[in-house]
C-alpha positions in Angstrom: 60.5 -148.6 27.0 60.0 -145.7 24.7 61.5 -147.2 22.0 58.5 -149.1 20.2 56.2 -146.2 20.4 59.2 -144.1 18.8 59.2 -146.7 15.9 56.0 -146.5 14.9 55.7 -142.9 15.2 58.8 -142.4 12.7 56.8 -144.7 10.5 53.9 -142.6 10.6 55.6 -140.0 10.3 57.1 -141.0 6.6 54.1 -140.0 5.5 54.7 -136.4 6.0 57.1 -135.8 4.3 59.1 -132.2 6.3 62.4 -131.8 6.2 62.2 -132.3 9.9 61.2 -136.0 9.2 63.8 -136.9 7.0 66.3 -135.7 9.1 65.0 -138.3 11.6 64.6 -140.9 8.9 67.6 -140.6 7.6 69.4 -140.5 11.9 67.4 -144.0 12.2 68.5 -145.8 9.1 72.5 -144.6 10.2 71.5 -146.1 13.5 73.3 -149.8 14.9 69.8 -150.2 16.5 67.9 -152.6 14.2 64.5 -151.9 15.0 65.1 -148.0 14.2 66.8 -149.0 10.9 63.8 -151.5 10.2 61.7 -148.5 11.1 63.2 -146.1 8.6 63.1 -148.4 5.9 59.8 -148.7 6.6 59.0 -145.0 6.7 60.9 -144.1 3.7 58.8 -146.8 2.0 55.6 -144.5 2.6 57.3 -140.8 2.2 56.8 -141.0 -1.5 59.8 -139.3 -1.9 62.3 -140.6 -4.6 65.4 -139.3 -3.2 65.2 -142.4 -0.7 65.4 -144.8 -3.1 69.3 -145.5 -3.3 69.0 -145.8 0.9 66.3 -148.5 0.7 67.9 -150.1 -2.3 70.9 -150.8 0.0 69.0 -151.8 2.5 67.8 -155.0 0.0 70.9 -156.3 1.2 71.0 -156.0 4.8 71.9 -159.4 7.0 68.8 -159.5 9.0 65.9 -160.8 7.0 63.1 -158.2 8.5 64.9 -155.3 7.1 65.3 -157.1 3.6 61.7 -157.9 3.7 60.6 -153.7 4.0 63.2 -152.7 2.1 61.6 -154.5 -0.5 58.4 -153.4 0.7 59.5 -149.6 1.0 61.2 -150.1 -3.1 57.6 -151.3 -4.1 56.3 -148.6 -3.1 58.6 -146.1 -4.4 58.1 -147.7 -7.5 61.4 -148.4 -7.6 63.1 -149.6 -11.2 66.4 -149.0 -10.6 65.9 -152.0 -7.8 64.4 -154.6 -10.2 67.7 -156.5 -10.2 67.9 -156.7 -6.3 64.5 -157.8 -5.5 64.9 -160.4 -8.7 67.3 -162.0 -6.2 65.4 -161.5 -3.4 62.7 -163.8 -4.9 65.3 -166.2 -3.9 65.6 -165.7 -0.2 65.9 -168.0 2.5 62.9 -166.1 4.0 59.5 -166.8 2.4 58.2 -163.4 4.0 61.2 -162.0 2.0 60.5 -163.8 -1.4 56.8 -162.7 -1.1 57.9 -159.0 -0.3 59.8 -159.2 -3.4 57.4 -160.6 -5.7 54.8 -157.9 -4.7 57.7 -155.4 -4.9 58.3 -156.2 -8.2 54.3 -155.9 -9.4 54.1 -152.4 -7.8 57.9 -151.6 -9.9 57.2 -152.2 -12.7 58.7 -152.4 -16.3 59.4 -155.7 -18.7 62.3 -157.0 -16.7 60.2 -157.0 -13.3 57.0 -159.0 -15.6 59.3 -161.2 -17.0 60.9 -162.0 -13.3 57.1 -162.5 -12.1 56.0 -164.8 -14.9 59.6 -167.0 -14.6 58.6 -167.4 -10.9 55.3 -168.5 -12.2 56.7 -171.2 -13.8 58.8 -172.5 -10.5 57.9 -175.7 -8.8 57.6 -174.1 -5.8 53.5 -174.0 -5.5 53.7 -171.5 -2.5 55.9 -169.2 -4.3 53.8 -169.7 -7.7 50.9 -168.7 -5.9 52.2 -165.7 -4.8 53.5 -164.9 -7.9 50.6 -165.2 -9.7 49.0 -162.6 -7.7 51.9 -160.6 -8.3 51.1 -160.7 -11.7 47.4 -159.5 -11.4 48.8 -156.8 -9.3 51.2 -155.7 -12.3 48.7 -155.8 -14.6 46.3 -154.1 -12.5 49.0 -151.5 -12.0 50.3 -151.6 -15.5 48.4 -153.3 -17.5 46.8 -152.0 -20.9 43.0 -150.8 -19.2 40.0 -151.6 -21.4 37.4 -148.7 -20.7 34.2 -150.0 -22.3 32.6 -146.4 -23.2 29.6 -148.2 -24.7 28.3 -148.7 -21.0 27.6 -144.9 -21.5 25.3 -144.7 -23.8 23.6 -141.7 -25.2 20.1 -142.6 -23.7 21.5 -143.4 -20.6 23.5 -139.6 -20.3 20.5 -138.2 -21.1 18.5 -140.0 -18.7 21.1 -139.3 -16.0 20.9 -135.3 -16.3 17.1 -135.6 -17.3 16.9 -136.3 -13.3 15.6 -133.1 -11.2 14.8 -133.5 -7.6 11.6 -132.6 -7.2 12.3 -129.8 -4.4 8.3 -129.0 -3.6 8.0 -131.9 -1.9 10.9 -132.2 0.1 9.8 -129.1 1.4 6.5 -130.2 1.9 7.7 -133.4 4.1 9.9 -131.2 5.8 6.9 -128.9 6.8 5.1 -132.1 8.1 7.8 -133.3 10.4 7.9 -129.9 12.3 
């Protein structure tokens, strides 16, 4: 069977980014076969292209649990905003690979409504899902966060020292003369 070795190449393949591509991506998520739908999710995901973003958002709904799960994978990483609401309701899911997906989703998102849907999950009783939203949370601020660049760890002495630095080419030659 072909078909595997298809799906994975059409995920690969997402990273391309041709017009040849999405005109397969877009065939496989119109397809009633679910594992070239799951593929095309999945291969939009890593396109990088922002046009896919409505098509994967839709896909946040799909019945079968696999496709919700890289649909909220694939809105992740198109940084998707616009999908903050649907993956908020994802962190509901029946599926736990599903409420993860969402929760990581959301880090890699963005934007005040996706922190505060992170933090509220935080606060769940769900210890699983608390834990996984706390590492959400590093995620987000890792992506989003304010960054502290301590310039003081370049000092003046230690610039100068840096560029003060010459190789000292005479004797590389010199070993070099010895080995032959």
């Amino acid at each position: 069977d072909e078909t595997p070795v298809f799906q994975r190449a059409l995920e690969s393949l997402g990273y391309s980014g041709t017009p040849d591509v999405d005109f397969f991506l877009r065939s496989a998520l119109a397809s009633d076969d679910p594992g070239l739908r799951l593929s095309a999710v999945i291969g939009m995901g890593r396109s990088n292209n922002q046009a896919y973003q409505a098509l994967v958002r839709a896909e946040l709904q799909h019945v079968s649990p696999h496709i919700r799960r890289e649909a909220a994978r694939a809105a992740g990483e198109l940084e998707d905003v616009d999908a903050v609401k649907d993956l908020g309701e994802l962190i509901d899911d029946s599926e736990a690979d599903v409420r993860e997906a969402a929760l990581e989703a959301l880090a890699k998102a963005g934007g005040f409504d996706a922190k505060q849907l992170i933090e509220a999950t935080i606060a769940s009783a769900d210890e699983d899902l608390k834990a996984k939203a706390e590492e959400a949370l590093q995620l987000y601020e890792m992506l989003h966060g304010e960054f502290e660049f301590n310039i003081g760890l370049f000092d003046e002495e230690s610039r100068t020292s840096f560029h003060s630095i010459k190789p000292d080419i005479p004797a590389a030659k010199k070993k070099r003369k010895l080995k032959e």
